[in-house]
Every structure is written in structure tokens, then in C-alpha cells.
Steps between C-alpha positions, in 0.01 A plus 500: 500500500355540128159345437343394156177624377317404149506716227231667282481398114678839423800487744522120299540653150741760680663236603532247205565854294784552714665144439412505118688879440801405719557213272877485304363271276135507380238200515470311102137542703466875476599800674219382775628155561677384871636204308691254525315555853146546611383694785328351733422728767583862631496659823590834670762492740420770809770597641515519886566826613934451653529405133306781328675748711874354452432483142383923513755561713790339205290678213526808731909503508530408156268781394723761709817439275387346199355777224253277307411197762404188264244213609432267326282182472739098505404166556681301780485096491529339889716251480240297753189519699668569841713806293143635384355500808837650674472759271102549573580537864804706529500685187821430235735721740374256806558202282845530341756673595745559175419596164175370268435492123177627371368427171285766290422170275314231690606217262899595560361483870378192511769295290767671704333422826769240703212280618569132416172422539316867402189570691312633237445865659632866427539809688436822293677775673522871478910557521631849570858511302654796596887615416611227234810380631468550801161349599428312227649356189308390165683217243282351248171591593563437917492710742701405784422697813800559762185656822214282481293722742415668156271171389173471589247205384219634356309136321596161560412310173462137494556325152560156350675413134246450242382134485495392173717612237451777270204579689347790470442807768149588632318703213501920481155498555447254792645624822835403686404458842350214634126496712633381838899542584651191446861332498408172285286584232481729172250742509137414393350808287240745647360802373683738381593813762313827452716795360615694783648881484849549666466876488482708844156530617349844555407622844129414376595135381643426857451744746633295779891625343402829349735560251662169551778248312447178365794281501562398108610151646313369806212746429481599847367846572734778718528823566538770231870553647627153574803408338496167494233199534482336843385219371785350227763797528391664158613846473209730373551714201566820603370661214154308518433628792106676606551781738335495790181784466 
């Protein structure tokens, strides 16, 4: 079963970057701006480990017979709370058992969501695509995936519409994250996050992983010849890699 952990200030903006670049249609509020929705909170999802290892185990076929394996990051709207937490506790292959659509633009996924009454959360997921055609096919921005074993939930992002309207996103300079995780309130400003390097550390900088990779998502630290990150599935760049000394 997946568990949920709180974020750091720079997996937020990695976050709120991913849902603002994704977007088919831009914000009147900026290149920056979530809106017509505000995010409330964010959290991690941790995979358990039968999920983690079904999910390698489908990347591992696909990367056999497909030359150039895609992945790529898509939003997916549960339809309701008891679908969210199916999907927490089985993984999306445990949940469903037929064919999902996954949208790179979290606005398309949230409007499209079948939810009568929508509750108000979103699943961003890294999708492997494969052979289009054959496991996957794309039509107007979608990606509809035929093997769901190939989706894994990396954040689980809770958001509400923006209360008044024409009202305007939370400021560049003020950060997006609120103090304390919460589901019913906006966040409250704090100080602004230190600066903080994404570039492999030398053997110096952290010698418990001489040599060591930093994943460019999660941050978590692996070994200098991991391929991908155990914590949200990430595959690490192959040509950023720090050989081991």
C-alpha cells in the first residue's frame, strides 16, 4: 500500500511548474498561475514495494522491444474518494481493470473527470507509453493507456476553484506551499525557501554515496549506477551520471 509524505518547498515549485508547463491553454494570470484553481496541498505518494516492482517489471518489457521507451508526466482525476484510496492501496493495475486516460494538462484532467460531485484531488502520475498503437493511443492532447501497470502515482495534489472571481494567484515572490499540510485552507505565506543546488554532489559533499545521484524530481540520493529513483519511479539521466571513484 502507497503512503503520503509532505513535500519540501522545492519538490512544491516542481510540482506547480509541472501543472503550469503542461497547460494547453495558458493562465490570463501568467505563465506561473494554477488558475482557475488553487493548490491547496501536495504530497508524495510512496509506493509500496508489489507496486514498485510490477510497475519495473512493465517498464522492463516495454524497454526490451521498444527503441526509444517514452515516460512521461499526466494528471489523473478520481472520480471519488473510495476510487483514490483504491488506487492508493492497490496501485492503478489493482484498481481497474480496463483501459485509463491520463492527462499531461491538469485543467483538461479535472473538467473531464466523471465525478458528479468532484472531490477536489489529483493524481500526478509518471505514465510509460510505449508502442503507439498498440499500448497506447494519443487524440487531442490524451493519452489513453491500453496496460495500466505502466502508471505509477508519484504526488497527490489537493486543490479547490478559486473563490472569488477574477482573483488573482499567489504572488512570484511569496511561496506556493502552505506552513502545515492542509485540505481546507489557502496557504498562509512564510519565508521564502533557500536556493538549493540540484547538481550531483561530489564524493566530498556527501561521502555517505561517493559518487552518488540525486534524483532531479524527489531529490532523493542513490547510487552512482541506479537507473531509476525508488522513491517516485524517476528514471535518472544517464548522461548526468558521477562515476563511482
Amino acid at each position: 500500500m502507497s503512503s503520503l509524505k509532505a513535500v519540501s518547498g522545492v519538490t512544491w515549485d516542481r510540482v506547480i511548474q509541472t501543472w503550469t508547463q503542461q497547460l494547453r491553454n495558458k493562465s490570463e494570470f501568467g505563465d506561473g498561475s494554477t488558475h482557475p484553481y488553487q493548490v491547496v496541498n501536495i504530497e508524495m505518494v510512496a509506493p509500496g514495494r508489489d507496486q514498485l516492482e510490477d510497475f519495473e517489471a512493465r517498464r522492463n518489457e516495454l524497454d526490451q522491444r521498444v527503441a526509444k521507451l517514452e515516460t512521461i508526466q499526466a494528471f489523473y482525476a478520481p472520480s471519488t474518494e473510495e476510487v483514490l484510496q483504491r488506487i492508493l492501496k492497490e496501485g492503478f493495475s489493482g484498481a481497474f481493470a480496463g483501459e485509463l486516460t491520463f492527462c499531461p494538462d491538469a485543467t483538461q484532467a479535472i473538467q473531464e473527470s466523471l465525478s458528479v460531485r468532484p472531490i477536489n484531488k489529483l493524481l500526478l502520475c509518471r505514465v510509460v507509453l510505449g508502442s503507439k498503437g498498440v499500448d497506447y493511443t494519443e487524440i487531442h492532447g490524451k493519452y489513453r493507456i491500453k496496460f495500466i501497470r505502466g502508471v505509477m502515482p508519484s504526488f497527490l495534489i489537493t486543490f479547490k476553484p478559486f473563490e472569488a472571481e477574477g482573483a488573482k494567484p499567489v504572488p512570484e515572490a511569496a511561496p506556493r506551499w502552505p506552513s502545515e499540510p492542509s485540505r481546507d485552507q489557502a496557504p498562509e505565506p512564510v519565508a521564502p525557501p533557500k536556493e538549493v543546488s540540484m547538481k550531483p554532489l561530489t564524493a566530498e559533499e556527501n561521502p555517505e554515496i561517493p559518487g552518488g545521484r540525486q534524483c532531479d524530481f524527489c531529490t532523493k540520493w542513490h547510487q552512482w549506477n541506479a537507473r531509476y529513483c525508488t522513491r517516485c519511479g524517476a528514471r535518472l539521466d544517464l548522461n548526468d551520471r558521477v562515476p563511482k571513484k
